[in-house]
N, C-alpha and C positions, 0 to 999 in steps of 0.2 A: 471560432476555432473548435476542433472537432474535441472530444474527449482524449479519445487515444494518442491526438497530438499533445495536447495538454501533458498529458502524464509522461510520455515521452522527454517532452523537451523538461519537466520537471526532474525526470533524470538524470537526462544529459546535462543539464546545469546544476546539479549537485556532485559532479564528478568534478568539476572544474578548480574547484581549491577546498583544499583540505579545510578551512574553517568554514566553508557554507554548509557539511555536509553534519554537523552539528545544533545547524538553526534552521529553528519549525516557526513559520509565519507565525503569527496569531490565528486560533481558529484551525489551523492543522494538526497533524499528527504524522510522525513517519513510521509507514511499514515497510518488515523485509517480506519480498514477496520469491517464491522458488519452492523447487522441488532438492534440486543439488544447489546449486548455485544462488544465492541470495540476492535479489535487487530492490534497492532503498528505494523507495517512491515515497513521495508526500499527496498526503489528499486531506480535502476541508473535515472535521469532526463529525459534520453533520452526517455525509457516509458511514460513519458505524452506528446509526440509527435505521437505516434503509432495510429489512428484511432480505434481499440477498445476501448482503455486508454483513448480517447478524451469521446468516449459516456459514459464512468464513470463518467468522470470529469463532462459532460453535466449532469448526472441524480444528482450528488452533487452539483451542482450551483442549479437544479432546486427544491431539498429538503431543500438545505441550505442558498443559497444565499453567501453570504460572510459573514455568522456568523455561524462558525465552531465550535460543540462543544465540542472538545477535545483540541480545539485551534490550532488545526495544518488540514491538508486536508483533509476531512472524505469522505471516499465511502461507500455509504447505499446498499449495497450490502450481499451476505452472502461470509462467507470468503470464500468456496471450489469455490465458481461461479469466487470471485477472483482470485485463486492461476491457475485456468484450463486458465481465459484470459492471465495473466500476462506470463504463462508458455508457450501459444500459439505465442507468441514473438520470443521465442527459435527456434521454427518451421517455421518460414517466412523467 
């Protein structure tokens, strides 16, 4: 299954009921990801080790600092810019 489907349907089944949208597997972590508009994705830990996922992290510490305001990690990014880096994981 491709990446970008992955994170996808990792979306679209945390929309589904309100208590899934507070539980992170083991080994994940949830970001909001957007420019205006916020969307929750879940991805494995291991992604915020990968040197493109670092330069997101870098570009949200230097928008946000450590006051997050979805209260969990936010990447100021647009989501397809996200889904194409997170997907290029698969590829390496």
């Amino acid at each position: 299954m491709a990446m970008r489907q992955m994170l996808r349907r990792s979306l679209s089944s945390e929309r589904r009921s309100a208590s899934s949208r507070n539980e992170v597997s083991k080994g994940h972590v949830a970001v909001y990801v957007g420019e205006t508009e916020k969307k929750r994705f879940v991805i494995p830990l291991s992604y915020l080790n990968h040197p493109l996922f670092q330069e997101l992290l870098f570009q949200a510490e230097e928008e946000f600092g450590f006051n997050h305001p979805m209260g969990g990690l936010t990447i100021p990014c647009r989501e397809d810019l996200f889904i194409d880096v997170v997907s290029a994981f698969s590829r390496t």
